[in-house]
C-alpha positions in Angstrom: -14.2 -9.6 -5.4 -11.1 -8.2 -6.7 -11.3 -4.6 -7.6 -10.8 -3.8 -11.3 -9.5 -0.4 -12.5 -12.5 0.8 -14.8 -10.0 3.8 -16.8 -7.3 6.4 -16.3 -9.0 9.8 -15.7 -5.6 11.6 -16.2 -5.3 9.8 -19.7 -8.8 10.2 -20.5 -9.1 13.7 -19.6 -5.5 15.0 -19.1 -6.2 18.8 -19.1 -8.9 18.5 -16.9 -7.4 16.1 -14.6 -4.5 18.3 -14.5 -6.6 21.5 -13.4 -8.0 19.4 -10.7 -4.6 18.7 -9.4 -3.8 21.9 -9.6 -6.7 23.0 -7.7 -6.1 20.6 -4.6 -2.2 21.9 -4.8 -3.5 25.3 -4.3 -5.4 24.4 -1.7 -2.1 23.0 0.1 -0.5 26.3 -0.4 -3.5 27.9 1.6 -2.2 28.2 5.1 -3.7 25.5 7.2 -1.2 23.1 8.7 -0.7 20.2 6.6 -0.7 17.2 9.6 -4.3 18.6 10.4 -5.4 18.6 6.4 -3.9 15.0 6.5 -6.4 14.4 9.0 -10.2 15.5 7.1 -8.9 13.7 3.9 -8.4 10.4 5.8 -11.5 10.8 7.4 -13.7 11.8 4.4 -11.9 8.7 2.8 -13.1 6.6 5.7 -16.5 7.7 5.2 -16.6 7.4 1.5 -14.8 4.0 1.4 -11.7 5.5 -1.0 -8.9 2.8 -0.6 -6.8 4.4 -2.7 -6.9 7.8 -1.2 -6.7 6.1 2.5 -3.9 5.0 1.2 -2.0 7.9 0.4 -3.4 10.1 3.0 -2.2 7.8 6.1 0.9 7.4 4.2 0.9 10.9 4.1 0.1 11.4 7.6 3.0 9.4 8.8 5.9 11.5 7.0 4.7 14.2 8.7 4.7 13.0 12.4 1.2 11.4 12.8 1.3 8.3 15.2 -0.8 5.1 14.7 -2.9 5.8 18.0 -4.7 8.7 15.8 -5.2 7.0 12.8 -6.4 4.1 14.5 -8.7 6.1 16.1 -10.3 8.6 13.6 -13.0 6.7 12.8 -14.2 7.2 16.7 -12.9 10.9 17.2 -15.6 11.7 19.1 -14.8 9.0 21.8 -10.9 9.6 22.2 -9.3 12.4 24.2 -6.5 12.7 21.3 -8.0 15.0 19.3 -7.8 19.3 20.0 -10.9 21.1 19.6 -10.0 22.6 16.6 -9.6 19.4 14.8 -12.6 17.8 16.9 -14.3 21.3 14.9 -12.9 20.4 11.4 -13.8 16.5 12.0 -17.3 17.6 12.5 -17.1 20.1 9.5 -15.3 17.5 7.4 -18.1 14.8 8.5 -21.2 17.2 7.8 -20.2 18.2 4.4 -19.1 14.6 2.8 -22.5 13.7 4.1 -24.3 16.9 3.0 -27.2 15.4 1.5 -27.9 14.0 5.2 -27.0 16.0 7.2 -27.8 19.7 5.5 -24.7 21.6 7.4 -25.9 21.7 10.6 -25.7 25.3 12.5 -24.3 24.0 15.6 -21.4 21.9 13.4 -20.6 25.3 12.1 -20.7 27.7 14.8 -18.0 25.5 16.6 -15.8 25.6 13.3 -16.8 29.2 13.4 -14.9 29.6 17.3 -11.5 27.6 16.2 -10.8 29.3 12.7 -11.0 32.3 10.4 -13.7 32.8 7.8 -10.3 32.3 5.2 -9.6 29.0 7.0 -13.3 28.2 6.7 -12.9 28.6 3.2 -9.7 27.1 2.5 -11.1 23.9 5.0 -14.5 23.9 2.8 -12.3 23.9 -0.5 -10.1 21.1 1.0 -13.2 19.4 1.8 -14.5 19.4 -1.8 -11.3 18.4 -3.7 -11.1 15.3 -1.3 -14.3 14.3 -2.0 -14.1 14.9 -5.3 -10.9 12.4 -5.2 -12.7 10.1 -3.6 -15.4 10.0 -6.0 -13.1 9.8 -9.1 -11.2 6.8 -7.2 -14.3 4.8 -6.4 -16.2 5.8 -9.5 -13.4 4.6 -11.7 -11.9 1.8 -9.5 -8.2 3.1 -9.0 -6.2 0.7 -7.1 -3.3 1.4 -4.7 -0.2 0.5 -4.9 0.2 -2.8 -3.5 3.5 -4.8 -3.2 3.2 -8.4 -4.9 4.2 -10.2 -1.4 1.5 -8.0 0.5 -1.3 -9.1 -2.7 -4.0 -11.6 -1.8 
């Protein structure tokens, strides 16, 4: 089945859509390091099944340095020495709250976020981790396609 975009949410809504950008630009201006934020949003994607934002997030990723091995790989951070223990602590953040309604925040998911950054960081990684998801659920809800060159199409 080819996906079908369902509507614009930036022409439907245009103010709105525009203080949602604005909020996940704030976010960018929060402090964390922007290969690691890179890193939740693909793997939020991953677990929410956003094309589009895998997409532009590995894109993303890329510019700034990423290699290949780690995207390959994110999907099974938990078996691959490539990852720090901060990010293996913001994986596991990152994975607890996209799948709140399973997994209810587990204390032992936060208490090792709580050893690798501030309360502000938890905050700003929290915020980060709600504007992604909140992408992805725009994208998926409303079908938005990424860009695909015509020779790459099916």
């Amino acid at each position: 089945m080819i996906m079908k975009r369902r509507l614009n949410a930036f022409a439907a809504a245009p103010g709105l859509m525009q203080q949602w950008l604005d909020f996940g630009n704030a976010i960018h201006k929060s402090g964390l390091d922007d290969s690691l934020m890179e890193l939740f949003k693909i793997r939020a994607s991953q677990i929410n099944g956003c094309a589009m934002c895998l997409h532009m997030h590995t894109a993303d990723a890329r510019k700034q340095g990423e290699t290949e091995e780690r995207l390959y790989l994110l999907d099974a951070w938990r078996e691959s020495p490539l990852y720090t223990p901060r990010e293996r602590a913001a994986l596991a953040w990152t994975e607890a709250l996209t799948l709140v309604a399973e997994t209810r925040a587990p204390d032992e998911v936060y208490e090792e976020l709580r050893a690798h950054f501030t309360e502000q960081e938890q905050v700003n990684l929290t915020l980060l981790i709600v504007a992604i998801n909140g992408w992805n659920r725009l994208n998926v809800g409303f079908r938005t396609v990424h860009p695909v060159a015509e020779s790459q199409a099916a």
